[in-house]
C-alpha positions in Angstrom: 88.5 -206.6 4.3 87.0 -209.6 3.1 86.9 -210.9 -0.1 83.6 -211.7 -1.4 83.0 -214.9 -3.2 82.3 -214.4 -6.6 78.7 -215.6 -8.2 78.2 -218.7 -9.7 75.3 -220.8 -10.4 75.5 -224.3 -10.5 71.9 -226.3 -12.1 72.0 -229.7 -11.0 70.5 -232.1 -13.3 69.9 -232.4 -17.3 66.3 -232.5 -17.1 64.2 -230.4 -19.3 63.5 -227.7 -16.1 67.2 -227.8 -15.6 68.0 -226.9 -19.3 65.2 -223.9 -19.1 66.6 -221.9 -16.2 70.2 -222.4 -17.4 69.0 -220.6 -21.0 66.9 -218.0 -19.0 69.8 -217.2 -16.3 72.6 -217.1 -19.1 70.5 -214.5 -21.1 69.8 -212.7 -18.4 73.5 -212.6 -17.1 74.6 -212.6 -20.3 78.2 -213.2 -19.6 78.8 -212.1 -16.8 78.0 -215.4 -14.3 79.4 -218.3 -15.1 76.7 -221.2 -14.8 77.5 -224.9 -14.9 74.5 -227.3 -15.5 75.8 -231.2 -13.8 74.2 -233.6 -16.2 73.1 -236.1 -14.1 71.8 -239.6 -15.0 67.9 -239.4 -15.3 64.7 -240.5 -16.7 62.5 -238.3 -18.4 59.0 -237.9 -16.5 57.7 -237.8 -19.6 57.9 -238.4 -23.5 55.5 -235.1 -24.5 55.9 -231.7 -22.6 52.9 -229.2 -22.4 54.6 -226.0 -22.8 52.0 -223.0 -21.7 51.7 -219.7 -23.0 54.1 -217.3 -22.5 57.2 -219.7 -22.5 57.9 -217.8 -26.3 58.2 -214.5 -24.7 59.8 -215.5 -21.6 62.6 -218.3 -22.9 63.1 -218.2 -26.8 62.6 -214.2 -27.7 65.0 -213.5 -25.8 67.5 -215.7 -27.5 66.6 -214.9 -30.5 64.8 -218.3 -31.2 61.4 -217.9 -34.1 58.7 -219.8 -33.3 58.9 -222.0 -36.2 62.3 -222.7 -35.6 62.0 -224.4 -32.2 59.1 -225.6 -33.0 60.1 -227.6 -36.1 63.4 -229.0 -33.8 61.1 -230.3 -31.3 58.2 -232.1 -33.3 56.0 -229.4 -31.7 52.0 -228.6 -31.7 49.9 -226.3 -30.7 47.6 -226.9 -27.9 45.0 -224.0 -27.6 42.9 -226.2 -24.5 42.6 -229.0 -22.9 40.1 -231.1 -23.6 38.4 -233.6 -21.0 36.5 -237.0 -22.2 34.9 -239.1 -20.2 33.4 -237.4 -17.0 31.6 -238.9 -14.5 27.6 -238.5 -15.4 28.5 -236.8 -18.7 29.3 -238.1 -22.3 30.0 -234.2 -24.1 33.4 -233.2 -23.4 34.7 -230.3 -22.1 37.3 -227.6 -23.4 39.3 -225.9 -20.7 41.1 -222.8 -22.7 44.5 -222.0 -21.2 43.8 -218.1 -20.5 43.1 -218.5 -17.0 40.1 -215.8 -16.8 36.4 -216.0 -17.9 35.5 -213.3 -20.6 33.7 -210.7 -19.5 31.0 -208.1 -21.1 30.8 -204.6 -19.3 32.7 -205.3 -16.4 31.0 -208.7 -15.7 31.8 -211.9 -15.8 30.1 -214.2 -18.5 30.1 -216.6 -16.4 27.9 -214.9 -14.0 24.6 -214.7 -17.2 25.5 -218.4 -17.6 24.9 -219.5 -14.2 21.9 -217.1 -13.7 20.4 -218.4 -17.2 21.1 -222.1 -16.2 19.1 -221.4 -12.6 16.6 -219.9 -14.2 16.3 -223.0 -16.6 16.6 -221.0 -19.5 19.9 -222.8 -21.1 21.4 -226.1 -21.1 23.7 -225.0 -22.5 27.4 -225.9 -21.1 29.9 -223.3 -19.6 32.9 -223.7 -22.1 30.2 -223.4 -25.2 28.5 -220.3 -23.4 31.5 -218.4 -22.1 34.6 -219.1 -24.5 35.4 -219.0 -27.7 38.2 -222.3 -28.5 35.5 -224.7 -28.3 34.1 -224.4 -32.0 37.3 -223.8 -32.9 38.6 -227.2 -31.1 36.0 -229.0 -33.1 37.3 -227.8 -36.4 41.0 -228.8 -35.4 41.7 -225.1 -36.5 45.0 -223.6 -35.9 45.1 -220.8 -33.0 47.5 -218.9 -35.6 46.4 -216.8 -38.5 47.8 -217.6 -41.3 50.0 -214.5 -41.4 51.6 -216.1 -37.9 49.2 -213.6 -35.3 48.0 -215.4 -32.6 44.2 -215.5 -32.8 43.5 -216.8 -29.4 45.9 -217.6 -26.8 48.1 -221.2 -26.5 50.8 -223.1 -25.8 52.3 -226.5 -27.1 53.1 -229.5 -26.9 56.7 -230.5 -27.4 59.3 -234.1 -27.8 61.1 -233.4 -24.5 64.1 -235.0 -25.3 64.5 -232.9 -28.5 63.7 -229.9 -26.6 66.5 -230.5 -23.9 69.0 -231.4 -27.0 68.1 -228.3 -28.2 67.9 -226.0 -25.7 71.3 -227.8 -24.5 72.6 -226.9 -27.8 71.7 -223.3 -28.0 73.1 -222.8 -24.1 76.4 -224.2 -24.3 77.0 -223.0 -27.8 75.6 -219.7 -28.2 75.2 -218.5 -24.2 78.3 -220.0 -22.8 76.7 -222.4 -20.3 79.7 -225.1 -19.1 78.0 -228.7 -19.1 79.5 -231.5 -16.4 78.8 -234.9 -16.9 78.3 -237.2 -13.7 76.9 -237.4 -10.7 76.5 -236.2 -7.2 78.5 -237.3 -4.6 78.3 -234.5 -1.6 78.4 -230.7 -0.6 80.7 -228.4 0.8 79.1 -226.1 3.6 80.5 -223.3 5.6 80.0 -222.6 9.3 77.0 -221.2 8.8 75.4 -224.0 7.1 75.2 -222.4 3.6 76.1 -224.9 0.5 79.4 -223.4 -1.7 80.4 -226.5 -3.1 79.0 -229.9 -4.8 81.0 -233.0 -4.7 80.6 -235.0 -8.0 82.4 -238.0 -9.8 83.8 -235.5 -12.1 85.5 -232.6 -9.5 84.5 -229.8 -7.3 82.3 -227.3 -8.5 81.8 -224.0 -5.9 78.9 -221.7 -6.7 77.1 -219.3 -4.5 73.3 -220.1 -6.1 72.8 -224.3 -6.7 69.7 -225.2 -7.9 68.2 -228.5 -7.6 66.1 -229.7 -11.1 66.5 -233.9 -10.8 62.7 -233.7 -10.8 61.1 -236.5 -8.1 64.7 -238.0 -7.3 65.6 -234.4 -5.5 69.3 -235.3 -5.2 70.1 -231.7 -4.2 67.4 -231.1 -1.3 66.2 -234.4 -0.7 69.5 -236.4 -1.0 72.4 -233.5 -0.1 70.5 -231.4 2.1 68.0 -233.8 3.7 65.0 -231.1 3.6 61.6 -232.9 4.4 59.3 -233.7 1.6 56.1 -231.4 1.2 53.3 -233.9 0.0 50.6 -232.2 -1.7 48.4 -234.8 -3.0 45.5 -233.5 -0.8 45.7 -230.6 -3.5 46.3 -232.2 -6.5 43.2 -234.5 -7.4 44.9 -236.9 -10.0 46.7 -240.0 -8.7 48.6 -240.5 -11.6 49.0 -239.1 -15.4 50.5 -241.1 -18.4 51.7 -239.2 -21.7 51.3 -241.0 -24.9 52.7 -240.0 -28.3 50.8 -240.8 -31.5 51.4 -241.2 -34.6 50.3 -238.3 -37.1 47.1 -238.6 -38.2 46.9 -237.7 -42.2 43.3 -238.3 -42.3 42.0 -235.9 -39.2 44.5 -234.0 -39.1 46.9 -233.0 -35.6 44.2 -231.5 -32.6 45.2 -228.2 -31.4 44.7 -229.2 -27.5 45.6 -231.5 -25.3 43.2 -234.4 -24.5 42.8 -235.8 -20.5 
């Protein structure tokens, strides 16, 4: 009978993405799959991650990580919208809230009074003003929080994203087990039927039966290892290029609850 090979995961890269799945597969596994993250050498895309909502249910409630606590590791804010300046033919900007569905009265979409009404030339009034809520709230700069910590309308955050991989690294190798290799990729072990069980790096061998690849655009796993084609998807994707900035806190206005493009 043949011996089966026992799991093992093996995250290549110490980006931010590589960091999350590690601390979502060790709670999930909770002890009983080993995973090894290979630290490689990278840049990070960006200095300020926009963490969407959901990512406290999904990643830090289950380790047992407040809010507040991760929040206040990882010079974190909230961001409730995005906010977009300087459209073509318009001067008023436009909130985008990051619930992905138009409210609705009775079944139908408020969307669907707002375009009849604007036909009908009986409001000039723009969509995000007629249909959502954040907008006024934007203006204010109010929190999306009550101030007994219930959400009040949905968001997300943004985040430092090298102090949220030092944390997140933190909390997976100390508290969920997660080995960490330092060094880089060298090659692959395959068996006869072209399946990957082994990564070659400058630091040793390590065999797992689930690799994933998370070195962001350099794709040393499936680009470099594997040699899998590259999927372009600009024809999709209508932004030729993005830049983050971080600024300074502003004492006099106070931080913005969104995210401004």
């Amino acid at each position: 009978m043949e011996e089966s090979t026992p799991p093992a995961v093996v995250v290549i890269g110490g980006t931010l993405t590589a960091w999350i799945a590690a601390t979502r597969l060790a709670t999930a596994f909770d002890g009983t799959v080993p995973i090894t993250v290979l630290d490689t050498a990278h840049r990070p895309s960006s200095q300020v991650t926009i963490l969407r909502p959901g990512l406290q249910r999904a990643l830090f409630d289950p380790l047992g990580v407040p809010e507040a606590t991760w929040m206040r590791a990882c010079d974190a804010s909230f961001s409730a919208a995005v906010k977009y300046t300087a459209r073509p033919g318009s001067e008023t900007p436009v909130y985008l809230p990051h619930h992905p569905e138009i409210p609705s009265c009775e079944g139908f979409p408020l969307f669907d009074a707002w375009a009849l009404d604007r036909a009908c030339g009986r409001t000039v009034e723009p969509l995000d003003r007629a249909c959502f809520r954040e907008p006024p709230l934007m203006d204010a700069k109010k929190s999306p929080r009550w101030l007994d910590g219930r959400a009040a309308i949905p968001y997300g955050w943004h985040a430092d994203t090298t102090m949220l991989v030092h944390f997140l690294r933190r909390k997976a190798v100390r508290d969920r087990g997660v080995r960490l290799v330092g060094g880089d990729l060298l090659g692959g072990l395959r068996a006869p039927d072209g399946t990957l069980t082994a990564v070659h790096t400058t630091r040793g061998t390590l065999p797992g039966t689930l690799f994933l690849d998370c070195t962001g655009e350099d794709r040393l796993l499936i680009d470099g290892l594997l040699a899998e084609p590259f999927l372009d998807d600009s024809c999709r994707v209508p932004t030729d290029s993005s830049v983050t900035l971080t600024s300074p806190h502003d004492t006099t206005h106070a931080i913005a609850p969104y995210t401004t493009v």
